[in-house]
KEKE-3310 file (N, C-alpha, C; in steps of 0.2 Angstrom, whole numbers, plus 5000, padded with zeros to 4 digits):
npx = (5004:5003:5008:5011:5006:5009:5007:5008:5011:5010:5016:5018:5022:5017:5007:5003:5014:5022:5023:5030:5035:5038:5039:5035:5026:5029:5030:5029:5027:5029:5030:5021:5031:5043:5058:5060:5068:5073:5083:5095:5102:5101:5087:5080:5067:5063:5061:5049:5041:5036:5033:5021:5013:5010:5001:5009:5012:5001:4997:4992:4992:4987:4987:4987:4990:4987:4990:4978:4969:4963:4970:4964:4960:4961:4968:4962:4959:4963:4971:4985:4988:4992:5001:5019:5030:5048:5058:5070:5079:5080:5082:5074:5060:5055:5048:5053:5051:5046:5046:5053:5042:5032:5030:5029:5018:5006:5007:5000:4988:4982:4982:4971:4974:4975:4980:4993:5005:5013:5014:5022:5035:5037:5040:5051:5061:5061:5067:5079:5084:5074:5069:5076:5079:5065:5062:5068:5071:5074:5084:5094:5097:5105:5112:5108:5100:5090:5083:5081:5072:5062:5060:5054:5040:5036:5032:5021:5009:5008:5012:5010:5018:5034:5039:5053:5064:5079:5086:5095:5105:5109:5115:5129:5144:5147:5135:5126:5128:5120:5108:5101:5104:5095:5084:5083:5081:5068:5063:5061:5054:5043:5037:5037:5033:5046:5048:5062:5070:5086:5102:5113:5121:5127:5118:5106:5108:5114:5100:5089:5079:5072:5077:5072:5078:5080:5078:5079:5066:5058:5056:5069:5074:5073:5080:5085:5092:5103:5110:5113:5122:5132:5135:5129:5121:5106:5103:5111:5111:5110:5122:5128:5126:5130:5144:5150:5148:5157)
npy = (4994:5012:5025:5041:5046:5051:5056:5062:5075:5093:5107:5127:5142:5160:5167:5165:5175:5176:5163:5153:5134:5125:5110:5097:5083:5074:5059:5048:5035:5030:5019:5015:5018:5019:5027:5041:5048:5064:5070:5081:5098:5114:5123:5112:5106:5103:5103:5111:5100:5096:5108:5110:5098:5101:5111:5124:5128:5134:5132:5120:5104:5088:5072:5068:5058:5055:5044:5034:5044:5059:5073:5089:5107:5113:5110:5100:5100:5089:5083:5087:5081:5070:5073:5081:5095:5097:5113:5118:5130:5130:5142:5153:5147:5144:5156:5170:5178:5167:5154:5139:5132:5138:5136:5121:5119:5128:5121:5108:5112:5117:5105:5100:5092:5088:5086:5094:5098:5085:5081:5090:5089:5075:5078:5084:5076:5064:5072:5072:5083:5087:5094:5106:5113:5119:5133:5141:5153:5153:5160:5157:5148:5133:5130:5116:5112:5120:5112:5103:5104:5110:5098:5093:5102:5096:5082:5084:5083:5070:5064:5054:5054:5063:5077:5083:5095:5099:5095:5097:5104:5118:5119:5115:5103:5093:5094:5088:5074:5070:5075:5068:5054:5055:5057:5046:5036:5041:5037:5024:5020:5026:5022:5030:5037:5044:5059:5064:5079:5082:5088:5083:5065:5060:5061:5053:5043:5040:5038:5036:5025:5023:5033:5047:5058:5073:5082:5099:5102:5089:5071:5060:5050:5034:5026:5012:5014:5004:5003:5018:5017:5011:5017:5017:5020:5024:5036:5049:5064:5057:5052:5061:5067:5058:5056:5068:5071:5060)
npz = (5000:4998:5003:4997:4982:4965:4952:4934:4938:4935:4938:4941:4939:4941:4924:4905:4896:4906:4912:4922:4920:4934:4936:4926:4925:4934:4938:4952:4967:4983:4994:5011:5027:5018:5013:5002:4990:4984:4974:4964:4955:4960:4956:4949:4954:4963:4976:4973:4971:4985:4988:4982:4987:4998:4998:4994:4985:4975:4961:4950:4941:4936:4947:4964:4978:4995:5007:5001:4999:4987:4983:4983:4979:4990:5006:5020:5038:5043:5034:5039:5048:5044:5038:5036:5038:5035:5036:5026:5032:5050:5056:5051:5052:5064:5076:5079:5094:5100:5113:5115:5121:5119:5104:5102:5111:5106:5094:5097:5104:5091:5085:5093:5103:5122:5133:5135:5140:5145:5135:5128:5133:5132:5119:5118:5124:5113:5103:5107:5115:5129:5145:5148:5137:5135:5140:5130:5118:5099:5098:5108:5103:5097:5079:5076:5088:5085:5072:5079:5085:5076:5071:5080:5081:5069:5072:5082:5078:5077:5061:5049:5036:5033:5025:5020:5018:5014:5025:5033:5026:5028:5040:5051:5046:5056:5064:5056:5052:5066:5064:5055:5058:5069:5063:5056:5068:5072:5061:5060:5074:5075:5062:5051:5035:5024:5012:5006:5000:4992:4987:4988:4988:4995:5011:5004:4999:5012:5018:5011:5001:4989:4975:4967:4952:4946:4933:4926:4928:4927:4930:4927:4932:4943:4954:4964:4982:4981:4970:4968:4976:4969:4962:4947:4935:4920:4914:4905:4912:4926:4928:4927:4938:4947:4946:4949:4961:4967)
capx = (5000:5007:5007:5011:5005:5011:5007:5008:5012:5012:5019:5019:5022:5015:5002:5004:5019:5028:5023:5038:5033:5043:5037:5032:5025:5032:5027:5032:5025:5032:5024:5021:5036:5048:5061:5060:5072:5070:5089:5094:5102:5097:5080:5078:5061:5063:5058:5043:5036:5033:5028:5013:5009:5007:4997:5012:5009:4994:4995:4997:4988:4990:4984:4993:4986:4989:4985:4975:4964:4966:4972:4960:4963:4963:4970:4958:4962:4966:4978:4990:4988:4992:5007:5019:5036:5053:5061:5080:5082:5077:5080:5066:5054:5054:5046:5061:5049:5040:5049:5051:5035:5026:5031:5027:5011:5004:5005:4997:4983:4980:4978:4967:4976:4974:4987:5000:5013:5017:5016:5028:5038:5040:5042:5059:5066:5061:5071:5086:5085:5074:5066:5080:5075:5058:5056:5071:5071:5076:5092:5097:5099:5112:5108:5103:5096:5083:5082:5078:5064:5055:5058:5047:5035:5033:5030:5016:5003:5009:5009:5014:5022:5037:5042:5059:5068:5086:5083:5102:5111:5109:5118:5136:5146:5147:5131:5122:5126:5118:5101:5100:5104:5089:5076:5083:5079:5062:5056:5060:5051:5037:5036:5037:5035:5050:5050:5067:5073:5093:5107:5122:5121:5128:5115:5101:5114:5110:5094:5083:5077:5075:5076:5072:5085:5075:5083:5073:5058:5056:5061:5072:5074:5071:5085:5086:5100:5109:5111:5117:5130:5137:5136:5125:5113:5106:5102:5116:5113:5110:5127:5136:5127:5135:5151:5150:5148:5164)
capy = (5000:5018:5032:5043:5043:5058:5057:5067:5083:5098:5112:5132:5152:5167:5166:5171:5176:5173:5156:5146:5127:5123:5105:5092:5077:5071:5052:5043:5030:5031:5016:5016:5015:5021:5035:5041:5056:5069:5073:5087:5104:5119:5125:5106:5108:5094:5108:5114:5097:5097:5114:5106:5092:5105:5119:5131:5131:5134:5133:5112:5098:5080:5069:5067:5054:5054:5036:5033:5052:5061:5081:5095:5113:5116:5103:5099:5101:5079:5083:5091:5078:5066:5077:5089:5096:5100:5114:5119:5134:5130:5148:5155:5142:5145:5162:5174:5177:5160:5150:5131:5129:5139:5131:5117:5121:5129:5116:5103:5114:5119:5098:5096:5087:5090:5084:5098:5098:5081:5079:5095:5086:5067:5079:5087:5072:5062:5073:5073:5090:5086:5097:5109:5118:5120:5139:5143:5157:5152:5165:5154:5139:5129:5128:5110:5111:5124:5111:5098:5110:5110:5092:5089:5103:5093:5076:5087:5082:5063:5062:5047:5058:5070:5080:5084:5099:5101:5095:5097:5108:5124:5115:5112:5097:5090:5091:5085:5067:5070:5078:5061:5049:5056:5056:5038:5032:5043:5033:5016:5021:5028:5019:5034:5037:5050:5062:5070:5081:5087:5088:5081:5060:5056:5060:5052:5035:5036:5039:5035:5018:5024:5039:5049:5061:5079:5091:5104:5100:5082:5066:5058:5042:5032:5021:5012:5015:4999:5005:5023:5016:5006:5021:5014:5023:5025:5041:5052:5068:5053:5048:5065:5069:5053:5060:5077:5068:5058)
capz = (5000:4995:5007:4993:4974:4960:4943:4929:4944:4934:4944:4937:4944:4935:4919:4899:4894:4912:4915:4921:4923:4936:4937:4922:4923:4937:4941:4958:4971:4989:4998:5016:5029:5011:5015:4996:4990:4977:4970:4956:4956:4962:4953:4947:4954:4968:4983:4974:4971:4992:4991:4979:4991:5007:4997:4995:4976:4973:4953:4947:4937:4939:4952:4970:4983:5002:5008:4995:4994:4982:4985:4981:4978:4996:5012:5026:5042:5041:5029:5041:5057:5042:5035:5041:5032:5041:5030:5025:5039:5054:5061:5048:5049:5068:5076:5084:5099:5105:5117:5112:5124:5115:5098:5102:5114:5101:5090:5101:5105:5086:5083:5094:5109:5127:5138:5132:5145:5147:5127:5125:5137:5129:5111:5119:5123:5107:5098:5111:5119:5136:5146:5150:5133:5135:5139:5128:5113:5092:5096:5113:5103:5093:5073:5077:5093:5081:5068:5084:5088:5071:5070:5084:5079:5064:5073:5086:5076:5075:5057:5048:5031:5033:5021:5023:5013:5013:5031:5034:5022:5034:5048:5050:5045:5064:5067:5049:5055:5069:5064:5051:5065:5073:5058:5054:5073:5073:5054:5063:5080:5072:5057:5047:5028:5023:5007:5008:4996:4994:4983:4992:4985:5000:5015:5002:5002:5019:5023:5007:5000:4984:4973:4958:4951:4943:4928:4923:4932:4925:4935:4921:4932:4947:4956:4970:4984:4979:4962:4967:4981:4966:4955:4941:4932:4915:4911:4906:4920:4931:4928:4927:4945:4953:4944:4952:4969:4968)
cpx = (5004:5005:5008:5010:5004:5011:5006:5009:5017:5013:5019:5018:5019:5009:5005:5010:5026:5028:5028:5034:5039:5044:5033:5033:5029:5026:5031:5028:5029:5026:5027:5028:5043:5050:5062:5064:5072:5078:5089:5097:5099:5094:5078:5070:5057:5060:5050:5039:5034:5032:5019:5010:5005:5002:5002:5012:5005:4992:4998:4991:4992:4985:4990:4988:4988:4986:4979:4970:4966:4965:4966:4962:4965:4963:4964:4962:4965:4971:4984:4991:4991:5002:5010:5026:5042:5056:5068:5081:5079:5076:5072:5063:5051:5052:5050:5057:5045:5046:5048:5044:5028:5024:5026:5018:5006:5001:5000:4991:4977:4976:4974:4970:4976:4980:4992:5005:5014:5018:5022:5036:5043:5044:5050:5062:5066:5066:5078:5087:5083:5073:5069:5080:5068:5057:5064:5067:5074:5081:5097:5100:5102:5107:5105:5099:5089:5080:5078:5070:5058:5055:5051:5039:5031:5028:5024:5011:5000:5006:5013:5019:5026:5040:5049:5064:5074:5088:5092:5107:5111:5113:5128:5138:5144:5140:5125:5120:5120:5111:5097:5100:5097:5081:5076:5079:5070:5058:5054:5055:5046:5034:5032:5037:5039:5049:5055:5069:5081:5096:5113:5116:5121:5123:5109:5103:5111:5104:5089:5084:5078:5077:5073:5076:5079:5081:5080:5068:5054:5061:5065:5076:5075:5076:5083:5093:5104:5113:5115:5122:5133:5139:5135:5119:5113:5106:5108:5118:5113:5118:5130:5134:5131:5142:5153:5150:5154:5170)
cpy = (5006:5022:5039:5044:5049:5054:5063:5075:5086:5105:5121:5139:5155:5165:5169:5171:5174:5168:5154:5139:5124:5113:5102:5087:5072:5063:5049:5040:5031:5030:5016:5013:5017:5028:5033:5049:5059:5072:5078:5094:5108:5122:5119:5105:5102:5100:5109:5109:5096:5102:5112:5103:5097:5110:5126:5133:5130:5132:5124:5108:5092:5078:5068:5066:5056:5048:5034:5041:5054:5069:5084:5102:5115:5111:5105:5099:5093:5080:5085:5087:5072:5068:5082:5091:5102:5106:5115:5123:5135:5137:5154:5151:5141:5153:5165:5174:5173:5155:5142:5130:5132:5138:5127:5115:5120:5125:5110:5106:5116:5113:5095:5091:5091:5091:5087:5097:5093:5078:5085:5090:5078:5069:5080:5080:5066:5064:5076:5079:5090:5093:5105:5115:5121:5128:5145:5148:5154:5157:5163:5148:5138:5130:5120:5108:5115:5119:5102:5100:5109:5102:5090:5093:5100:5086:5077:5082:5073:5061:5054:5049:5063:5070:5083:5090:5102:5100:5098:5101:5115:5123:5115:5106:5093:5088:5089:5079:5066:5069:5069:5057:5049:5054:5047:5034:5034:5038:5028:5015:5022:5025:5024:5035:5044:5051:5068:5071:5085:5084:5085:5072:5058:5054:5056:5044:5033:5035:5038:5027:5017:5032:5043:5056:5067:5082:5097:5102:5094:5077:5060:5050:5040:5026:5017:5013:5010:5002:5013:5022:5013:5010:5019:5017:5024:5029:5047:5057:5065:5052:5054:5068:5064:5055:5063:5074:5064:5066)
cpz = (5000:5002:5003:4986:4971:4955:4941:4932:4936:4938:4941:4940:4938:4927:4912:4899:4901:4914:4916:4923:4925:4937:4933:4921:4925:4938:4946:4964:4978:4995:5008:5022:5024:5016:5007:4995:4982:4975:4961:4959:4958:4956:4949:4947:4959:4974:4980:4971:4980:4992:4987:4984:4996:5004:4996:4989:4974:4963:4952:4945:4938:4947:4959:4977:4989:5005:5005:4995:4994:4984:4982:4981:4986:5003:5017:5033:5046:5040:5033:5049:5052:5037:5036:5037:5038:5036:5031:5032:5046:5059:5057:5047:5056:5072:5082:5094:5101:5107:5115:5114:5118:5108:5097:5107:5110:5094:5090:5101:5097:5082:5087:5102:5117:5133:5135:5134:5145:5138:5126:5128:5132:5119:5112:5118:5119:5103:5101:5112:5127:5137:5149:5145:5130:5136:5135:5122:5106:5095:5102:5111:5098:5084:5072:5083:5089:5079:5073:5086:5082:5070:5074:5085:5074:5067:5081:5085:5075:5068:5054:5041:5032:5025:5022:5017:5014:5020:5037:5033:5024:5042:5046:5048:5051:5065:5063:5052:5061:5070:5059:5055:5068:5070:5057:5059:5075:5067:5059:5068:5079:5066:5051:5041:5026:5015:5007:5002:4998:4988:4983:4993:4993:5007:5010:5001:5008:5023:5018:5004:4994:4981:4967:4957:4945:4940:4923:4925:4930:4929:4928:4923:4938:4951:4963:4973:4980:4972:4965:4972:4972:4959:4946:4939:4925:4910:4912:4912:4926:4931:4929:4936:4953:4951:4948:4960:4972:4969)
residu = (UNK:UNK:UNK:UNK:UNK:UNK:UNK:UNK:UNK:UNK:UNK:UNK:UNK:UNK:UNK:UNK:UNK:UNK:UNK:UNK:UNK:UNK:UNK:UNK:UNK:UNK:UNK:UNK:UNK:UNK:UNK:UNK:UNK:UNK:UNK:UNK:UNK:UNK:UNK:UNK:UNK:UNK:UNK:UNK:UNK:UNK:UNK:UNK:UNK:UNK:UNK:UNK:UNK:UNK:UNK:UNK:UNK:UNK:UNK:UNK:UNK:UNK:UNK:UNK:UNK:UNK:UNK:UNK:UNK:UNK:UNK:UNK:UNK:UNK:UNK:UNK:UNK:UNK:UNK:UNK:UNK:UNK:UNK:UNK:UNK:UNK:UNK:UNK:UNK:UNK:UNK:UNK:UNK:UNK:UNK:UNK:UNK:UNK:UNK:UNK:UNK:UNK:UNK:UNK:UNK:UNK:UNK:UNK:UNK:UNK:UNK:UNK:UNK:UNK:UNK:UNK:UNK:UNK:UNK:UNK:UNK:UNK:UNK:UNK:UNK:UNK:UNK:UNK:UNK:UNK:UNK:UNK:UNK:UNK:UNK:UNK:UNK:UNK:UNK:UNK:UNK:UNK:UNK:UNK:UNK:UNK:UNK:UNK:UNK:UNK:UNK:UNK:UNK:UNK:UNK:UNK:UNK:UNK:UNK:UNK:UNK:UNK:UNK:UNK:UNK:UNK:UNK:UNK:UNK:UNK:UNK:UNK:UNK:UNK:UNK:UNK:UNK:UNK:UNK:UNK:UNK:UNK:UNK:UNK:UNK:UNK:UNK:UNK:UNK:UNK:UNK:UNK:UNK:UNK:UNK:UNK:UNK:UNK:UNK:UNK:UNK:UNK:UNK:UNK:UNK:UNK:UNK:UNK:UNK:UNK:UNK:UNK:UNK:UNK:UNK:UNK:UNK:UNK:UNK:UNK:UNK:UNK:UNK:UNK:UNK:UNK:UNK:UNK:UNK:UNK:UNK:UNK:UNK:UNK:UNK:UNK:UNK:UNK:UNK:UNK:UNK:UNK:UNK:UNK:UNK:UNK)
# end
């Protein structure tokens, strides 16, 4: 069974003479428990296929499932207990004045749950922080203790799909592993379905099942890891992006 299902996902900005389509005819499958990755240069068009899924672009065609039902112009308030997305900077994607508690509070109270305190509580040390930063500030805290924070506002609402955008590449070297480490033992534990997008072969090696490789806003081909540890692939910018990566 799928937890994810894209077809034919057209993606596009602006009307008439400005159109850009930044995303055509995308097709991919990403079944249930799948860590699935979205590789390709910058403006490839792997970010703004999860800005589609969540509602962030509003302008697209094609069909795009969520455990088997099917999107509509506008997400349900399901849709967001069911789906949540970490993005690239965790210091804007967090609000300068709310305290983790209030982050995370907020969140809880927004889906619906009652027992806040002892839920903010089990969220801290889920995502290895504990309750020590609980009435911290976004400018008190480390670039990954941030990125610890929006992980576990993500996983507030106990979704079963993250969407994950460069979930890393705003972090230091030191502490990348780290943040991965965490998602890796969070899928397992939770029995999570991942859609991570990044550039860098190496974290998607580590953390993906399979993948698909975007170039100009088309997925030009679909591998599993084993094939991209072994550096094997068929289609030429598939082959010059494992290149680039050595």
């Amino acid at each position: 069974m799928s937890m994810l299902q894209i077809n034919g996902l057209n993606v596009w900005f602006g009307k008439n003479q400005n159109r850009v389509d930044a995303v055509r005819q995308a097709k991919f499958t990403v079944a249930k428990g799948e860590s699935f990755g979205l590789v390709g240069e910058s403006g490839s068009g792997k970010s703004t296929v999860l800005r589609a899924i969540t509602g962030l672009a509003p302008n697209w065609s094609g069909t795009m499932d969520i455990d088997g039902q099917s999107l509509t112009r506008t997400r349900p308030k399901s849709f967001f207990k069911t789906v949540q997305m970490v993005f690239q900077d965790p210091y804007a994607s967090l609000h300068p004045r709310h305290s983790v508690d209030q982050v995370l509070g907020e969140t809880l109270y927004l889906h619906g749950f009652s027992d806040i305190d002892a839920r903010v509580v089990k969220l801290l040390d889920d995502v290895g922080l504990g309750q020590k930063f609980r009435f911290r500030y976004p400018h008190q805290l480390s670039g990954g203790q941030r990125q610890r924070v929006a992980i576990a506002r993500a996983l507030a609402p106990e979704p079963r799909l993250l969407l994950l955008d460069e979930p890393t590449s705003a972090l230091d070297v030191s502490v990348q592993a780290e943040i991965l480490n965490l998602l890796a033992d969070l899928r397992a534990d939770r029995g999570l379905t991942y859609l991570m997008v990044s550039h860098d072969l190496s974290v998607v090696g580590h953390m993906c099942d399979r993948l698909a490789v975007m170039n100009n806003g088309e997925i030009v081909e679909i591998l599993d890891v084993d094939a991209l540890r072994a550096m094997k692939a068929s289609h030429p910018y598939s082959q010059h992006l494992l290149e680039a990566s050595l």
